[in-house]
N, C-alpha and C positions, 0 to 999 in steps of 0.2 A: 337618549341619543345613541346613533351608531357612530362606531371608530372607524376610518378605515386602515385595513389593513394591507403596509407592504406587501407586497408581490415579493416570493421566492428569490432570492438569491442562484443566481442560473449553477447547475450544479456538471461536473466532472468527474469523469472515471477517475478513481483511483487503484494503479496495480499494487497488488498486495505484495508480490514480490516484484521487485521493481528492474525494471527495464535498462538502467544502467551497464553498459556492457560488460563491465567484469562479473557484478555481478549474475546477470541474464546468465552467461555461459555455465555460472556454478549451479542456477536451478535446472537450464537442460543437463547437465551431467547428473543430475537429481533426478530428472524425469520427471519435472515440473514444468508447464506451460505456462507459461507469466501471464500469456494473454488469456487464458484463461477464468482468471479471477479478480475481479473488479469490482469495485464498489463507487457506489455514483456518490461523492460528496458536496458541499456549497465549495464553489472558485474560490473563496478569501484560505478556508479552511486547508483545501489541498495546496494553496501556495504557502500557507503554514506548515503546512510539511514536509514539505520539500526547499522550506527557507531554512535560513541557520545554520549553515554549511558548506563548504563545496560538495560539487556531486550526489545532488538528490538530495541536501539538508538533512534534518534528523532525522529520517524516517530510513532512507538509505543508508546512514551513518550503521543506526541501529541493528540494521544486517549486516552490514561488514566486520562492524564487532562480534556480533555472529557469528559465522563465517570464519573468521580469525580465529575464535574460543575454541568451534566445533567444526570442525574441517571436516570430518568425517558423517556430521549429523546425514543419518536416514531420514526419509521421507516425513515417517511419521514425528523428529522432533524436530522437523521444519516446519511443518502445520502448527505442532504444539506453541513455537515460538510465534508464529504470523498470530495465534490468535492470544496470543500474551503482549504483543506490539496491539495491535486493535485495540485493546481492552487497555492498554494502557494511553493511547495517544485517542482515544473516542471515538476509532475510525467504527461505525456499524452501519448495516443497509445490508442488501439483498447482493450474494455474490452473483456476477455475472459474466458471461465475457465479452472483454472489450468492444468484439463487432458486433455484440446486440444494439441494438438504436437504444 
């Protein structure tokens, strides 16, 4: 016998670094594009990361505390950390930016 199988869970951009306006401001002073880097996840999952919280939930939380520690981090231990958050919260796919379809 065949099973059938659910249809995908419709999926959403996720900014790596996030759009939050305190935020935002600190990665253009970085010379980081927010909208540049995206990752498409399932809608339950990116409202899981962005719950848990005010302003952006855990996901945003986790750069602020960031942010707060390393005030001065350079480009390269911003990268180093987005992909130590990724790798810790499951975020993985294809980077892309935002206004790609």
């Amino acid at each position: 016998m065949f099973a059938c199988i659910p249809p995908s869970e419709p999926r959403e951009k996720h900014h790596i670094f996030p759009q939050q306006e305190e935020l935002a401001r600190w990665f253009t002073s970085k010379k980081i594009d927010i909208h540049a880097f995206t990752v498409r996840v399932p809608r339950s999952f990116h409202s899981w990361l962005h719950g848990g919280g005010p302003k952006g939930g855990q996901w945003n939380e986790a750069w602020r505390q960031f942010r707060r520690e390393n005030p001065g981090a350079n480009k390269e231990q911003i990268w180093q950390f987005a992909f130590e958050l990724m790798s810790r919260f499951g975020v993985n796919g294809q980077l892309m930016p935002y206004h790609c379809p």
